[in-house]
N, C-alpha and C positions, 0 to 999 in steps of 0.2 A: 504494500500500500504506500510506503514513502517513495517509492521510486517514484510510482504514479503521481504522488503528489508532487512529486520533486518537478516535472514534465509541466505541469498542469502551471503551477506556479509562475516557472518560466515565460510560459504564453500571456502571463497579466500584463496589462501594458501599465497600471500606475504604481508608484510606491506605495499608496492609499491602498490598493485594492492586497498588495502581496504584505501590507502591516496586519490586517485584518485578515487575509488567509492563514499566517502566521500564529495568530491569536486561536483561531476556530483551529489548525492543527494541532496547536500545543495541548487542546484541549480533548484532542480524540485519543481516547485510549489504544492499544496495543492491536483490536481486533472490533473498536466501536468506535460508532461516529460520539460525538458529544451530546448533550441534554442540552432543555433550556434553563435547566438547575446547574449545567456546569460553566456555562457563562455568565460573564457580568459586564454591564454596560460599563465599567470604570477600565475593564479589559483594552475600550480600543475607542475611548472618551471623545482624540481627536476625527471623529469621521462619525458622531452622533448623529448631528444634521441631515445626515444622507444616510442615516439608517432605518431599515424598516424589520417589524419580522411579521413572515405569513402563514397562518394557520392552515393547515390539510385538515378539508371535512371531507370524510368518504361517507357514501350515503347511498345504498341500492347501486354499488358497481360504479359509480360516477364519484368524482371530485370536483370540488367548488375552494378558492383560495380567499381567503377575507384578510385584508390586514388588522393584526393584535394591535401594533403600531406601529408610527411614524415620523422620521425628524421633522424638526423644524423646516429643513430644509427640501423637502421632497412637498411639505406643505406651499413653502413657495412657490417650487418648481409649476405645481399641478394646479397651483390658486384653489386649492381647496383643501379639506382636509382629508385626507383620505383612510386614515383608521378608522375601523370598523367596516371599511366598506369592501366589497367584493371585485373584481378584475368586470365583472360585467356591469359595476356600476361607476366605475371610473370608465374603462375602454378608450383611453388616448390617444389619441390617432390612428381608433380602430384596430388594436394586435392584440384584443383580447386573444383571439384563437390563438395567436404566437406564444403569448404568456403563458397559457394556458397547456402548449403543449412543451413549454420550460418548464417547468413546475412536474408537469407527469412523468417525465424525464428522470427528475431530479429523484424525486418520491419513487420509482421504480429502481433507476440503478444506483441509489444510495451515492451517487458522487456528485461533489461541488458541480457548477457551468459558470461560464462567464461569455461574454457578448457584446452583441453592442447590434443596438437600432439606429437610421439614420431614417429619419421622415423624405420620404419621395417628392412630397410636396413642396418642402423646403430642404432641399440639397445645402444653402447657405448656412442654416440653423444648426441649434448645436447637436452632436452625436450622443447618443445615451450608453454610456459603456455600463456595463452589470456586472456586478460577481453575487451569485449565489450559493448558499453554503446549507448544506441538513443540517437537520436537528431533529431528535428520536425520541421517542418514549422509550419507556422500563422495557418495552416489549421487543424495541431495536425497529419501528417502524417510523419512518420518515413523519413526521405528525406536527415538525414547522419549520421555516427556513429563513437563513440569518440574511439579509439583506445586502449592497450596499452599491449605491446608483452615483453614478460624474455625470453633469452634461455637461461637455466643453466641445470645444470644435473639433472636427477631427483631426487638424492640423497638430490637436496635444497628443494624440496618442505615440505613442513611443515607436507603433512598428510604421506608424506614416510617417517620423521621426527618419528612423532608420531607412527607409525608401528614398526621402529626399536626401539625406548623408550619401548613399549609396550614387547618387545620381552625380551631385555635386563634383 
């Protein structure tokens, strides 16, 4: 599994995101992901703002994701508040079904994802890089996931970073 993680880490493109992958690592045990009992918000304080965690409701074979909560920051982003509400009542530029098949993803093969959306409608806008991270009950079943969203332009990310170095 570290090897895996070792890989996976790699591919982040911010400091922010591989400080908080770090944290949620340090916190999986030998052969388990971590709880939401085994973190703590003071863990990774700097990147609050942009944190969220979401709840897995399974229910007659289907899943539904609600956010527990929310930063401050994700508050801004969305101008509204979005704990408590579900992926289909937010639906942001329309990727619920994208979200939605993140999340089942995550919950099925028990591993972190990380990403990034760039809205079609506005190419100039900014790019939404994600890392996602589980979180399990007593049982070892996926049942919430640790959050943590950038939008900046894509010109930040590190591998368009390293494209334009490369060109240069």
């Amino acid at each position: 599994m570290a090897q895996l993680h070792s890989i996976f880490r790699s591919q982040l493109e911010f400091d922010t995101q591989r400080y908080l992958f770090d944290y949620w690592q340090s916190k999986c045990g030998q052969a388990k992901l971590p709880s939401r009992q085994d973190i703590s918000p003071s863990g990774f304080a700097k990147v609050l703002p942009m944190i969220s965690l979401v709840d897995v409701h399974e229910k007659d074979g289907s899943r539904q994701y609600c956010y527990r909560l929310a930063g401050t920051g994700l508050r801004t982003h969305y101008q509204q508040e979005i704990t408590g509400k579900t992926f289909q009542e937010i639906n942001t530029l329309g990727i619920c079904e994208q979200w939605n098949e993140v999340f089942d993803g995550i919950v099925l093969s028990k591993k972190p994802s990380s990403g990034l959306f760039q809205e079609s409608s506005n190419p100039a806008g900014p790019a939404h890089f994600w890392l996602r991270l589980p979180l399990v009950n007593d049982f070892g079943q996926v049942n919430m996931v640790l959050c943590y969203d950038i939008f900046a332009p894509l010109s930040a990310s590190s591998l368009q970073r390293r494209k334009l170095a490369t060109i240069a």
